[in-house]
C-alpha positions as CSV (number, residue, x, y, z in Angstrom):
1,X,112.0,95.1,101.1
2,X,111.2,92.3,103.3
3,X,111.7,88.4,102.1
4,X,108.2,86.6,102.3
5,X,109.6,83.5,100.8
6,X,112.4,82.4,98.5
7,X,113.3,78.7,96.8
8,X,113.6,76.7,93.7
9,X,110.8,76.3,90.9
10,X,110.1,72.7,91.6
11,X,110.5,70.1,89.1
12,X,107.0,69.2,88.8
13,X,106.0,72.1,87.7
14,X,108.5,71.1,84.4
15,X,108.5,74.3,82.9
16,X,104.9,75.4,83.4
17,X,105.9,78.9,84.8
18,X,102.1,80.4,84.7
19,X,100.8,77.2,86.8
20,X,103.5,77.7,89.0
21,X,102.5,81.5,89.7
22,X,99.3,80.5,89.9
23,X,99.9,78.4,92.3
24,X,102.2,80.4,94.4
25,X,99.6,83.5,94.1
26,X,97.2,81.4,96.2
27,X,99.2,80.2,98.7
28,X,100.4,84.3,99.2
29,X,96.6,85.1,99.2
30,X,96.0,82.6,101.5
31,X,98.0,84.1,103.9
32,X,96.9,87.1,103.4
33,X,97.1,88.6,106.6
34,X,99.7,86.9,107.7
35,X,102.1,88.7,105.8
36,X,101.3,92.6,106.6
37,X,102.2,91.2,110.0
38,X,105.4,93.0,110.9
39,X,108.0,89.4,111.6
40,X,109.8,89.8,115.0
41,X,113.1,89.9,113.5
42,X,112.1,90.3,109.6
43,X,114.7,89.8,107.1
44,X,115.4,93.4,105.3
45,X,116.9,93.5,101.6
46,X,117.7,96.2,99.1
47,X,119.3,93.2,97.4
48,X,118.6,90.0,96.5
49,X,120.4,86.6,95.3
50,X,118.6,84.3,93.3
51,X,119.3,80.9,92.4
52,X,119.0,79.8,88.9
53,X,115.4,78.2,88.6
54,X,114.4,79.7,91.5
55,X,112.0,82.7,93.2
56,X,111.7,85.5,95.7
57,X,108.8,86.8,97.1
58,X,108.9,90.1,98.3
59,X,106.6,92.8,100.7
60,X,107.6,96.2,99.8
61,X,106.5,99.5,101.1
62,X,106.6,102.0,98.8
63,X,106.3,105.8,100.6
64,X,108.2,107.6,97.7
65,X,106.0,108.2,94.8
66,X,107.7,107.9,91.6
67,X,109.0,105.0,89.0
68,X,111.0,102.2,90.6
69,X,113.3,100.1,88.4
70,X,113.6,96.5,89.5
71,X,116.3,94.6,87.5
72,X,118.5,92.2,87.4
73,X,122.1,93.1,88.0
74,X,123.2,90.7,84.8
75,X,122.7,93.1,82.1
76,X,122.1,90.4,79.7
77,X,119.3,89.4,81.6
78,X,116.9,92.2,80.5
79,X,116.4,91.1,77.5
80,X,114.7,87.9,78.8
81,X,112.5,90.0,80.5
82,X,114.2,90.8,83.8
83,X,113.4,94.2,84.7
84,X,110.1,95.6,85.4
85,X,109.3,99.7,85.9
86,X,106.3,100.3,88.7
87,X,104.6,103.7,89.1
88,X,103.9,104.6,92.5
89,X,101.5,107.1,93.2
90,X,100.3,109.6,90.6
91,X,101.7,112.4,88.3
92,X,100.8,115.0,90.7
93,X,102.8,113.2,93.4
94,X,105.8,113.2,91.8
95,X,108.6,115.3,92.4
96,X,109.7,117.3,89.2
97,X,112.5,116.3,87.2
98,X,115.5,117.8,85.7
99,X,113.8,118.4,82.2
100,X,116.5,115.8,80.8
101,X,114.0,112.5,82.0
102,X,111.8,111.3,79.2
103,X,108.8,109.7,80.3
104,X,108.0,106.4,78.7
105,X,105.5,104.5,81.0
106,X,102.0,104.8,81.6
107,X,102.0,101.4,83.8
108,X,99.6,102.0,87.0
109,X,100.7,98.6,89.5
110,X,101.3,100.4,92.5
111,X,100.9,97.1,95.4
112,X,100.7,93.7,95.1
113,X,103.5,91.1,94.8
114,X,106.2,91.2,92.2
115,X,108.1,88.2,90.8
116,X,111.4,88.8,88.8
């Protein structure tokens, strides 16, 4: 996972979250091909620290087909909505599992940019 960008929400946005995303969707689009250039030295993460009020935005490559969990590490968290399950690749792609793993997702997102 490499770190694109990471700050605080400012404060005239006041709350307005969805502007906000809008917002920082354009700018990401407007560099566009900026980013799928590989940085000399680019800052690699398999972890990352957030600051309360505040954002990461990450470039993954995914090149394992299967369902990714992306949490929080605060428990508590998920229940505000801090965990998000992505499906990478298709059915056929997967690996199969141990019979005990019950499939609850049908969510298709497999590239784009992810904000937790």
């Amino acid at each position: 996972m490499y770190i694109i960008e990471q700050g605080k929400i400012p404060a005239n946005y006041s709350g307005d979250i969805p502007r906000f995303l809008e917002d920082l969707t354009a700018r990401m689009r407007q560099l566009g091909p900026q980013l799928m250039k590989v940085r000399e030295r680019p800052v690699v993460k398999d972890t990352i620290g957030n600051i309360p009020g505040g954002y990461t935005v990450v470039r993954v490559h995914f090149n394992n087909p299967g369902f990714w969990l992306l949490h929080c590490h605060f428990i508590f968290h998920t229940d505000v909505g801090m965990v998000l399950v992505l499906k990478i690749g298709e059915r056929y792609q997967m690996r199969e599992g141990s019979g005990s793993f019950i499939a609850t997702s049908s969510s298709t997102r497999t590239s784009g940019w992810f904000w937790f």
